[in-house]
C-alpha positions as CSV (number, residue, x, y, z in Angstrom):
1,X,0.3,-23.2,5.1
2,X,-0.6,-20.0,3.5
3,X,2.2,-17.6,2.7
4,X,2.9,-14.5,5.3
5,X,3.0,-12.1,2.1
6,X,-0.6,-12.5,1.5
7,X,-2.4,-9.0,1.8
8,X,0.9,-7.7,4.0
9,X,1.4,-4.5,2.2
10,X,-1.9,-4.2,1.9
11,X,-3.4,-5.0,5.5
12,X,-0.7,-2.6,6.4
13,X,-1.7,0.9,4.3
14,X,-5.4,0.1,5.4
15,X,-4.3,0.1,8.9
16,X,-3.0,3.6,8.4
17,X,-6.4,4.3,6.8
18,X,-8.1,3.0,10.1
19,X,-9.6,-0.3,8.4
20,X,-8.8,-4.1,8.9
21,X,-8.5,-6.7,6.1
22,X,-7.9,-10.0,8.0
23,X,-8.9,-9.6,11.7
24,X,-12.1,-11.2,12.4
25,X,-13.0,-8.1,15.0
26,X,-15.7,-6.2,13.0
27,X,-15.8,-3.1,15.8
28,X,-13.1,-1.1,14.9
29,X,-12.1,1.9,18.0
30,X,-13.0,4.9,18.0
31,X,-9.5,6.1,16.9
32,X,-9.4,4.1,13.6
33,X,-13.0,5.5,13.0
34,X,-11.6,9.1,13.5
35,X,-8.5,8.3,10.9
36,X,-10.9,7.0,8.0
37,X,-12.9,10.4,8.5
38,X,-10.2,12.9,9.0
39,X,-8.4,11.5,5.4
40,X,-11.9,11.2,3.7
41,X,-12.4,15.1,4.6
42,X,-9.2,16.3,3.9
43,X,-10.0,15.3,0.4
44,X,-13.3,16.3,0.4
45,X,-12.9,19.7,2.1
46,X,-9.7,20.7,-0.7
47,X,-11.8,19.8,-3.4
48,X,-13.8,23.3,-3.6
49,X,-10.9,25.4,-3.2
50,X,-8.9,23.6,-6.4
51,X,-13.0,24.0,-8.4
52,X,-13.0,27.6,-7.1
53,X,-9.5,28.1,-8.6
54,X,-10.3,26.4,-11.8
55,X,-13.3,28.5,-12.5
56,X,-11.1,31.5,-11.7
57,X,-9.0,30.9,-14.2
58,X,-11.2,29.4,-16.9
59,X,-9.7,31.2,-19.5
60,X,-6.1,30.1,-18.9
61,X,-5.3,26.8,-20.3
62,X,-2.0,25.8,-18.3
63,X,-4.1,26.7,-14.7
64,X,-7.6,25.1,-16.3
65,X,-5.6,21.4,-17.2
66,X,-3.6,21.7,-13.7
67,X,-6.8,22.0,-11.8
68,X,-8.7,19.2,-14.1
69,X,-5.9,16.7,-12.8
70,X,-5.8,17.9,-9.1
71,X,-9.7,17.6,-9.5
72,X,-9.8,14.4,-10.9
73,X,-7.0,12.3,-8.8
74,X,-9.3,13.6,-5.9
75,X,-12.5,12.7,-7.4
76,X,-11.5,9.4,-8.1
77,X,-9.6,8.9,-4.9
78,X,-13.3,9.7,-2.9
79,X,-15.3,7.2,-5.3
80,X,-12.7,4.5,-4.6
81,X,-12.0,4.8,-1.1
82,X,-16.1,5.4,-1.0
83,X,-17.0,2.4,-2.9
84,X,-14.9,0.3,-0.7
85,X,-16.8,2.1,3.0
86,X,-20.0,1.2,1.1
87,X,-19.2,-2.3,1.0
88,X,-16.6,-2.9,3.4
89,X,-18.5,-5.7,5.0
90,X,-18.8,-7.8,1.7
91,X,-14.8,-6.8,0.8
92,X,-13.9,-8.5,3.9
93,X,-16.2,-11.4,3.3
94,X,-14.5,-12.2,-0.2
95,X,-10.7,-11.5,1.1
96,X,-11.9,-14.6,4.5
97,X,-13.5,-16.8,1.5
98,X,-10.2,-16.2,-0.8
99,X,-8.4,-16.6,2.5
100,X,-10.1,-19.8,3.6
101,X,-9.7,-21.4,-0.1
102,X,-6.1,-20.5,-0.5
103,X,-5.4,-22.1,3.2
104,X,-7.4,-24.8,2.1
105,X,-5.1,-25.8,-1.3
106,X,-2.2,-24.9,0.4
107,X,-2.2,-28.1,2.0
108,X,-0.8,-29.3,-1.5
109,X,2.8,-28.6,-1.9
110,X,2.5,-27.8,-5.7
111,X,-0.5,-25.7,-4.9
112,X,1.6,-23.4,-2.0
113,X,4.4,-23.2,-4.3
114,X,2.0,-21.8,-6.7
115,X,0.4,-19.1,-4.6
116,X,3.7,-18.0,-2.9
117,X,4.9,-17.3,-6.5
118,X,1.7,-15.5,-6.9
119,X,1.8,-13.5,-3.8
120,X,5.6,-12.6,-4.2
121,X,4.8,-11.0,-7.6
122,X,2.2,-9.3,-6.1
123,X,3.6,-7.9,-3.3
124,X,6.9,-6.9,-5.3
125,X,4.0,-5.0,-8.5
126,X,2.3,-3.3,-5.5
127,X,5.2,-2.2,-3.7
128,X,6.8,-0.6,-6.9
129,X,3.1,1.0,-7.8
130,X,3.2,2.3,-4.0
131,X,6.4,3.9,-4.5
132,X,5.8,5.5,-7.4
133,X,2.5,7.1,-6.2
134,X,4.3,8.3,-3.2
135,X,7.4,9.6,-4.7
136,X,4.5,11.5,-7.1
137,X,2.4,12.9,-4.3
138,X,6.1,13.8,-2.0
139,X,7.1,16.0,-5.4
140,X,4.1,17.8,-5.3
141,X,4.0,18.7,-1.6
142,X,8.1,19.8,-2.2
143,X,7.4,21.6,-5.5
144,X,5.6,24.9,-3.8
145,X,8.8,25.4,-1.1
146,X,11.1,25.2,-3.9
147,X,9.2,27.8,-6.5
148,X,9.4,30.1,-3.8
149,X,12.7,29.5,-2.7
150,X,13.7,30.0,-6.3
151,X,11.2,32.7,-7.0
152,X,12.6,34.7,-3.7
153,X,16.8,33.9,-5.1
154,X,15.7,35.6,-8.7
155,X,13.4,38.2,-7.4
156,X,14.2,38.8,-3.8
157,X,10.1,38.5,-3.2
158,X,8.7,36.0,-1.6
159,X,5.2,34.7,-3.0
160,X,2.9,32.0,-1.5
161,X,2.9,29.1,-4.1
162,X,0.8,25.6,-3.4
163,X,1.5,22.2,-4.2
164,X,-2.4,22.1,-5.8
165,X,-4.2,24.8,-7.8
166,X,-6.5,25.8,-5.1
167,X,-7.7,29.3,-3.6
168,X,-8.5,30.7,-0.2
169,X,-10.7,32.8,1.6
170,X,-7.9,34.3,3.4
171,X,-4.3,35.8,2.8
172,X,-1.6,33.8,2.5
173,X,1.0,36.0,2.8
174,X,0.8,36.0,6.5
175,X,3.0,33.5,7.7
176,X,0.7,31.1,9.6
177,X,-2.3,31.5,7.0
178,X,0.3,29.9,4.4
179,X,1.6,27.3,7.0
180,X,-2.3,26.7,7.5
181,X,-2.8,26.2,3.8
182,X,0.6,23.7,2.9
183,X,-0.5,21.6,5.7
184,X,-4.4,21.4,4.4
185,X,-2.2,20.5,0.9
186,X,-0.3,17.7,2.4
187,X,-3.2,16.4,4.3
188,X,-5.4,16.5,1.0
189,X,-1.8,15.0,-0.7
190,X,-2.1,11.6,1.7
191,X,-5.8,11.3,2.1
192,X,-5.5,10.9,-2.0
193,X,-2.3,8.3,-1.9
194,X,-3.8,6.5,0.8
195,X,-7.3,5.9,-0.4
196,X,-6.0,5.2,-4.3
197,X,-2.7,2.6,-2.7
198,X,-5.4,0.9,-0.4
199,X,-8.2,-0.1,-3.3
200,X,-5.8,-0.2,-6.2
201,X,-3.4,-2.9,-4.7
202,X,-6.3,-4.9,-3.2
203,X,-7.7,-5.3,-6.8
204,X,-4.0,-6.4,-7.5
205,X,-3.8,-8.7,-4.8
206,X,-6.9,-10.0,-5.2
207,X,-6.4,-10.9,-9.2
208,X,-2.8,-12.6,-8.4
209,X,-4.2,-15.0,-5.9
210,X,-7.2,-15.7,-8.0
211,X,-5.4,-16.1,-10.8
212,X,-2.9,-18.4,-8.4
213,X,-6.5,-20.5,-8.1
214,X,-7.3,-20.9,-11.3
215,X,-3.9,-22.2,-11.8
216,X,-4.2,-24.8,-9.1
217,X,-7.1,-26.2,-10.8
218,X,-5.5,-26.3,-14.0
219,X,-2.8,-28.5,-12.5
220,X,-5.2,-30.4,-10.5
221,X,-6.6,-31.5,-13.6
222,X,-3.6,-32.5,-15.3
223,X,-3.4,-35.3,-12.7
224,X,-7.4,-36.2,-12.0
225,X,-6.7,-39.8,-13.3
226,X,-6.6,-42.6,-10.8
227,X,-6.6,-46.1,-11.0
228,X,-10.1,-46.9,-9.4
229,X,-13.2,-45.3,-11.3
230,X,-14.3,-44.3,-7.5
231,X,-11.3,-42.2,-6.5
232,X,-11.0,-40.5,-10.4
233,X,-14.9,-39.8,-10.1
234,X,-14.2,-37.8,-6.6
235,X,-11.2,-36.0,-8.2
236,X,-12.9,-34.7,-11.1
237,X,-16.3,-33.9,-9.0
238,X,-13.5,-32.1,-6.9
239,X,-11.8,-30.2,-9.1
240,X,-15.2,-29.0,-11.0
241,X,-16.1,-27.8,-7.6
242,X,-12.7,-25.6,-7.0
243,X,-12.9,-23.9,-10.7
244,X,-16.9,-23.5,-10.1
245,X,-15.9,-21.6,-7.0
246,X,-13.0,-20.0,-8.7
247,X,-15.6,-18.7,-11.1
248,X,-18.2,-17.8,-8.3
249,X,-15.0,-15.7,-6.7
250,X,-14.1,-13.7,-10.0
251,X,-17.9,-12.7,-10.2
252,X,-18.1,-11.5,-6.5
253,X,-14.9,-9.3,-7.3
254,X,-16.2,-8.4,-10.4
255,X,-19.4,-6.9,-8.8
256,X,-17.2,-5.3,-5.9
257,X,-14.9,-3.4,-8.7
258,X,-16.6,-2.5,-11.9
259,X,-17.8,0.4,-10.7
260,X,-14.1,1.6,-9.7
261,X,-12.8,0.4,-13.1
262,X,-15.1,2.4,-14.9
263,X,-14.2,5.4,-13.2
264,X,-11.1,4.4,-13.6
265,X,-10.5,4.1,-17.1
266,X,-12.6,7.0,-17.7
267,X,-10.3,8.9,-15.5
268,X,-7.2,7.8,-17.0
269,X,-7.7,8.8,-20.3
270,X,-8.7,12.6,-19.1
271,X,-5.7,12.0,-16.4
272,X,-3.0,11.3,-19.2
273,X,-4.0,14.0,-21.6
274,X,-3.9,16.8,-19.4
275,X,-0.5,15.2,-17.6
276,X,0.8,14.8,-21.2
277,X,-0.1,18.4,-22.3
278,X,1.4,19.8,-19.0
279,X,4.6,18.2,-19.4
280,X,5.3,19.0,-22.8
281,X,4.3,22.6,-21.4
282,X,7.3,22.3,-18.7
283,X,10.3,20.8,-20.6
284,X,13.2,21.7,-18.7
285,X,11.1,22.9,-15.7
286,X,11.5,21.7,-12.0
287,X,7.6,20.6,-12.4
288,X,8.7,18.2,-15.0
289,X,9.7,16.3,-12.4
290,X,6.2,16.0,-10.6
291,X,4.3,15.5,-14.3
292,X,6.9,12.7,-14.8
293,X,6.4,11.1,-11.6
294,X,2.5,11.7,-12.0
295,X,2.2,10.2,-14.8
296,X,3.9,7.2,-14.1
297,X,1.8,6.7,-11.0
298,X,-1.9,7.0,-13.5
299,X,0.0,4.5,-16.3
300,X,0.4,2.0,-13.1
301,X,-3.3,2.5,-12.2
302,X,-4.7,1.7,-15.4
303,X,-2.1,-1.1,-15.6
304,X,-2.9,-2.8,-12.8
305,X,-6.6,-3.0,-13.5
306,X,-6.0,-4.1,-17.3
307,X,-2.8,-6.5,-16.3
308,X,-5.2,-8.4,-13.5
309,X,-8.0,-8.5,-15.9
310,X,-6.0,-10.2,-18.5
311,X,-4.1,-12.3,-16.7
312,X,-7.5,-13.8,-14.8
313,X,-9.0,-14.6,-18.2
314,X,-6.2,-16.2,-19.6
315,X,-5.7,-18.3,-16.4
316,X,-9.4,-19.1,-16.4
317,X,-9.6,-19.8,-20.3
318,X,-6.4,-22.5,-19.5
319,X,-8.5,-24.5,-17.7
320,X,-9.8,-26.2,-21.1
321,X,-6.8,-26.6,-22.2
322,X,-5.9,-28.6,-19.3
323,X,-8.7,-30.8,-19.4
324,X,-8.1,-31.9,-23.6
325,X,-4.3,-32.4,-22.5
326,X,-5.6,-34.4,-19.0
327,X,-5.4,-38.6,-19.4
328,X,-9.0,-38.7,-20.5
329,X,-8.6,-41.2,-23.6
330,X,-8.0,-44.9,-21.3
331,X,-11.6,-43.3,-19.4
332,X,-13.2,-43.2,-22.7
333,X,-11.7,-46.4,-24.0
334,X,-13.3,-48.5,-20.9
335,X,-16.4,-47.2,-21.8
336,X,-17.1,-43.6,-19.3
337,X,-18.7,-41.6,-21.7
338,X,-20.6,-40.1,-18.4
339,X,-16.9,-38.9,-17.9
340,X,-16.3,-37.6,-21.5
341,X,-19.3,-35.6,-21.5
342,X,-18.3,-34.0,-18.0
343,X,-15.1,-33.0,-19.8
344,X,-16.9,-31.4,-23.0
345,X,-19.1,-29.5,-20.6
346,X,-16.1,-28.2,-18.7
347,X,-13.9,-27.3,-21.2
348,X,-16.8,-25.2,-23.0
349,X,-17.7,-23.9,-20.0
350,X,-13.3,-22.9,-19.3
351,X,-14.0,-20.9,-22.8
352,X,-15.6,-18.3,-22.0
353,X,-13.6,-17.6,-18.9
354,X,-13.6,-15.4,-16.1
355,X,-14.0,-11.6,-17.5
356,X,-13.4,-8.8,-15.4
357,X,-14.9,-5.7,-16.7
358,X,-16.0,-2.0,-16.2
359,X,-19.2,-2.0,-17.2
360,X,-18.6,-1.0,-21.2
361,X,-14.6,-1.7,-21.2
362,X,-12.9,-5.1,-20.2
363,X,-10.4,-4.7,-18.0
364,X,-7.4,-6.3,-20.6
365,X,-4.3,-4.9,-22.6
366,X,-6.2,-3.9,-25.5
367,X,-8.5,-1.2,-23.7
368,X,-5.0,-0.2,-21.8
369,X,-3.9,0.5,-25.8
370,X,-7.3,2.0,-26.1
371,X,-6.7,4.5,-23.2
372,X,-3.3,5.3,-24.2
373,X,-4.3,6.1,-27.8
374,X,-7.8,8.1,-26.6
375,X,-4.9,10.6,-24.2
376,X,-2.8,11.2,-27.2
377,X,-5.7,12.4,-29.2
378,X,-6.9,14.5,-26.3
379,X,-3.4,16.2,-26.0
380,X,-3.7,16.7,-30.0
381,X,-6.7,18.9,-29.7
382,X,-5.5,20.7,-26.5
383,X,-2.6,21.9,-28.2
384,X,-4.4,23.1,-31.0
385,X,-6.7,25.2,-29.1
386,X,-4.3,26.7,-26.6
């Protein structure tokens, strides 16, 4: 039987966004309709006020880097959550066939052990990402109140202050105009968390159970021996078929997210320069805090995508070394060399893996080093030209 955990934080976040991963009802109500809208425009509706306050203040290179990040968390926020509208019919498509394949091997108590380990990890990765990106966008929202409440205890004045660099047609310093514009903040805050949680721990879910698959063949193979040449024949012709599927699953989801993962990595390396350069600009500040938080929250993004990319290849590329350490020499010594050929194909087929990419970077550890390294040197040059 297939684990509760699978997709529960998940189906759960997407449910606030109006959308359903599992149920097999493809009209959603009206009211679900109106909640994917109303977050998708409270994103895109903020997104000219923080441009129009960035080009206001072009010259200054603190307000220029804080808009570039409120600008780009948005951005990338309306591609993913976009992306996933686009194709939500052919997401839920892959989650029933990863769903019907897991319930399927589940069946085999080795194999359920295997994907409740799976699912447990993910659930506990996605749940610490979650609150990380939450705790980031709550420190924003709480950032303006306390400026001005230490703003108004040093100066007895009392300025509207924003938790985003944005500007308004209007005057703030009424009362119910600012009450106006820290709610249209807030808004704008969850439409962002809610969009970037939903896609980003689907990939993660999504890799661990593959990965959980891959795994399952690797141990059915282990084992593919029987006594009579019929029952080993329909083992191996079995298991071929679950890592050909396998395979056929990490290209789907490949397809699905490599336009997200470039935009992704490209993001992250413009994402952790300008959150680098702002926290070394507010040592000792109360928005050190935020910058902290932030930038924790992007480091879990890109580690997410790079972590599931690397462990899917190295689970795929095991699959060969399963098959050389399999109980393949008594086949060969009886005389199937139809069998041994079968296994040469396989294991050079299991060499080349299952690659998850973003178009020109490969979703692994090394471009996660590549993306750190690019944000350092980004924050090099910013600081010598401010």
């Amino acid at each position: 039987m297939l684990t509760e955990k699978f997709l529960r934080l998940q189906s759960f976040y997407f449910r606030l966004l109006g959308l359903e991963l599992l149920d097999q009802q493809e009209v959603q109500s009206v009211g679900d309709i109106r909640r994917s809208i109303c977050c998708i425009l409270a994103v895109a509706t903020f997104l000219p006020l923080s441009i129009a306050f960035g080009l206001n203040n072009i010259h200054n290179m603190d307000k220029l880097t804080d808009t570039l990040c409120s600008v780009l968390v948005d951005l990338l926020a309306l591609c993913k959550i976009g992306i996933f509208l686009g194709l939500y019919k052919d997401f839920r498509r892959l989650i029933q066939r990863f769903h019907d394949m897991l319930e399927r091997e589940c069946h085999w108590e080795v194999a359920a052990k295997i994907v409740t380990r799976q699912n447990d990890r993910d659930q506990f990765i996605s749940s610490l990402y979650t609150i990380c990106f939450l705790v980031a966008g709550g420190s924003a929202c709480l950032m303006s109140p306390l400026h001005m409440i230490i703003r108004f205890w040093r100066t007895a004045e009392m300025e509207p202050d924003y938790s985003f660099p944005s500007v308004y047609p209007w005057d703030n310093r009424r009362f119910h105009n600012y009450l106006f514009s820290y709610l249209w903040n807030v808004l704008a805050a969850f439409g962002v968390a809610l969009a970037t949680i939903c896609v980003d721990t689907l990939f993660c879910s999504l890799t661990h159970n593959l990965c959980g698959l891959f795994e399952i063949c690797r141990h059915k193979m282990l084992t593919f021996n029987r006594r009579r040449p019929v029952e080993t024949q329909q083992n191996l012709r079995h298991i071929f078929h679950l890592y050909g599927e396998c395979l056929e699953l990490g290209s789907s989801l490949n397809g699905f997210f490599r336009l997200i993962i470039f935009a992704q990595f490209i993001a992250a390396s413009l994402h952790l320069c300008v959150l680098c350069y702002q926290l070394s600009s507010n040592l000792m500040q109360p928005g050190m805090l935020f910058y902290a938080a932030f930038m924790a929250a992007i480091l879990g993004q890109v580690a997410i995508y790079c972590h599931g990319g690397a462990c899917v290849q190295a689970e795929s590329q095991l699959f060969a070394e399963a098959i050389y350490e399999s109980d393949w020499l008594p086949l060969l010594l009886d005389g199937r060399l139809d069998v041994g050929r079968s296994l040469q194909i396989g294991m050079v087929r299991a060499q080349r893996g299952c690659r998850l990419d973003g178009y020109f970077f490969e979703a692994n550890r090394k471009t996660f080093d590549l993306i750190v390294r690019t944000a350092m040197s980004y924050v090099a040059l910013l600081r010598s030209t401010s």
